[in-house]
C-alpha positions as CSV (number, residue, x, y, z in Angstrom):
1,X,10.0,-14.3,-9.6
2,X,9.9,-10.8,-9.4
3,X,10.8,-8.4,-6.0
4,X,8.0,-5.8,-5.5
5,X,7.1,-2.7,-3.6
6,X,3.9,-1.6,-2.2
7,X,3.5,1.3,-0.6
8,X,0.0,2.2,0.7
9,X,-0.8,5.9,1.0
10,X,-3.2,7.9,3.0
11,X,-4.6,11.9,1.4
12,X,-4.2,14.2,4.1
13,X,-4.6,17.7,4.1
14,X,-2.5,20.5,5.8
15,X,-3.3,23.6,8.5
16,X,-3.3,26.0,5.4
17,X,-5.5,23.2,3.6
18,X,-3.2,21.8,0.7
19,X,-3.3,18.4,0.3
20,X,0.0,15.9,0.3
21,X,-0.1,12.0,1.3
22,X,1.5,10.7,3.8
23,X,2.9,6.3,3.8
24,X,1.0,4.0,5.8
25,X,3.0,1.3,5.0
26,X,5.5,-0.2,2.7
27,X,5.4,-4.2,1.7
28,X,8.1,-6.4,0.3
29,X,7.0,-9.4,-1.8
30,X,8.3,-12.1,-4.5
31,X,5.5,-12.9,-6.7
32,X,5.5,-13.8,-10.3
33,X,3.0,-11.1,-11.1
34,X,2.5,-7.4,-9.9
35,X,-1.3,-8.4,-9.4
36,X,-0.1,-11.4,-7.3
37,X,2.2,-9.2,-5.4
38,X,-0.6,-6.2,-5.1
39,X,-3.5,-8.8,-4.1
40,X,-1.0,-10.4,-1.2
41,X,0.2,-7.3,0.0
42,X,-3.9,-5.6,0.1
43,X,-4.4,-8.6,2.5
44,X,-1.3,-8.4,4.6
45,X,-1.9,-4.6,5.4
46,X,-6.2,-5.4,6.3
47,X,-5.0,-8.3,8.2
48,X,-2.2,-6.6,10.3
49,X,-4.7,-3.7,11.2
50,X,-7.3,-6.5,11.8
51,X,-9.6,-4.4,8.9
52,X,-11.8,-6.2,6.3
53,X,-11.2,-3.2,4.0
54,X,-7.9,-1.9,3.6
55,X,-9.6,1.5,2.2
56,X,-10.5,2.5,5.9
57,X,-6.3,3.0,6.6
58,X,-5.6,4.3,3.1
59,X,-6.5,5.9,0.0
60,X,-4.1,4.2,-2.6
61,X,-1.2,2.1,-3.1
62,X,1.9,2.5,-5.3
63,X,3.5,-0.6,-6.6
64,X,7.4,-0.8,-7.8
65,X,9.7,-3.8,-8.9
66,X,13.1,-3.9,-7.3
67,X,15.8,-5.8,-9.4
């Protein structure tokens, strides 16, 4: 098993307009495979903002494996 890192993003865009994203929300997981680890941690951010789409809190994820 693998340790992963998801960290879900949201694009904002500044008072002089350039754009930059700012973390929603970072998520720790062992899972065997990234996709394992990206499709429990896409549930456990919808379900802790009680959302059936996880888009509607953020516009992307980034994933990383931690030794």
């Amino acid at each position: 098993m693998s340790h992963y890192v998801i960290t879900f993003f949201k694009n904002l865009v500044d008072s002089e307009g350039h754009p930059f994203k700012t973390t929603q929300a970072r998520i720790e997981l062992d899972d065997s495979t990234p996709q394992q680890a990206i499709e429990r941690a896409v549930v456990k951010f919808a379900e802790a903002r009680h959302l059936r789409d996880w888009t509607l809190h953020a516009d992307s994820f980034e994933l990383s494996e931690r030794p």
